[in-house]
C-alpha positions in Angstrom: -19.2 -6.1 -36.2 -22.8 -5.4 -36.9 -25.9 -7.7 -36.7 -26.0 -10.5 -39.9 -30.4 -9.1 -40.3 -28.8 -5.0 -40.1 -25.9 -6.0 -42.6 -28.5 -7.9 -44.9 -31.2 -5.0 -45.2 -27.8 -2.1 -45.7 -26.6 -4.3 -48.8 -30.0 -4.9 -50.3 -32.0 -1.6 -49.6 -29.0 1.5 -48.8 -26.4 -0.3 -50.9 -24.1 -0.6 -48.9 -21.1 -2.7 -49.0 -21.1 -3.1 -45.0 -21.7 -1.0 -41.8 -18.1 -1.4 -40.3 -16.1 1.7 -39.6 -13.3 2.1 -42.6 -12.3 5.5 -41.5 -12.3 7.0 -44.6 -14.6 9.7 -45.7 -15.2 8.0 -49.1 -16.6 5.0 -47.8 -17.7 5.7 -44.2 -20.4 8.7 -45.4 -23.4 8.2 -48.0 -26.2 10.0 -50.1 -28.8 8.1 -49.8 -32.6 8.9 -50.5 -35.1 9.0 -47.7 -37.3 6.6 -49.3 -34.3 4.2 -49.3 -33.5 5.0 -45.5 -37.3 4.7 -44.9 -37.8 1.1 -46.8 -34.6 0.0 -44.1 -35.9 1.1 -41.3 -39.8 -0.6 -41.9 -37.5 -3.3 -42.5 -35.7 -3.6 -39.4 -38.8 -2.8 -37.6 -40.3 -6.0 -39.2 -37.3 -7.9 -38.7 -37.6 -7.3 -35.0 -41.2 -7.7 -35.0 -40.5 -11.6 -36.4 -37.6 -12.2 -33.8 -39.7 -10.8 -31.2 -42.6 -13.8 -32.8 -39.9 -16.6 -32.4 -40.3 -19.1 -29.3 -37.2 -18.6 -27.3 -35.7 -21.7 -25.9 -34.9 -21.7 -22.5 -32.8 -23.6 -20.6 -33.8 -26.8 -19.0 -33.2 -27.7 -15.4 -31.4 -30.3 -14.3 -32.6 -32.3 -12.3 -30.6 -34.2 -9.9 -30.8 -37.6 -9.5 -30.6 -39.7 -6.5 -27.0 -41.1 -7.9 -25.5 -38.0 -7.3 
């Protein structure tokens, strides 16, 4: 199982069906161009440079009250 961002940018850019394992020769190995493999790469660094951008939530402490 890959990541939903790494499986969107194989479809759209590489063209890709998916990035699972099929052992099969046929559909595991690809030509692909290096401008294709270059366009998926500045976009997965971009993809991680927005995730990295996003607030991450962090657990809130419980308090304990005096009931308990």
């Amino acid at each position: 199982m890959t990541h939903p961002t790494l499986d969107h940018i194989a479809q759209t850019i590489l063209g890709l069906e998916t990035l699972d394992t099929r052992n099969s020769d046929r559909l595991d190995f690809h030509d692909l161009a290096v401008w294709n493999i270059k366009a998926a790469l500045q976009a997965a660094f971009e993809a991680g440079q927005q995730a990295g951008k996003k607030p991450r939530q962090t657990p809130q402490k419980r308090v304990a009250t005096p009931a308990e």
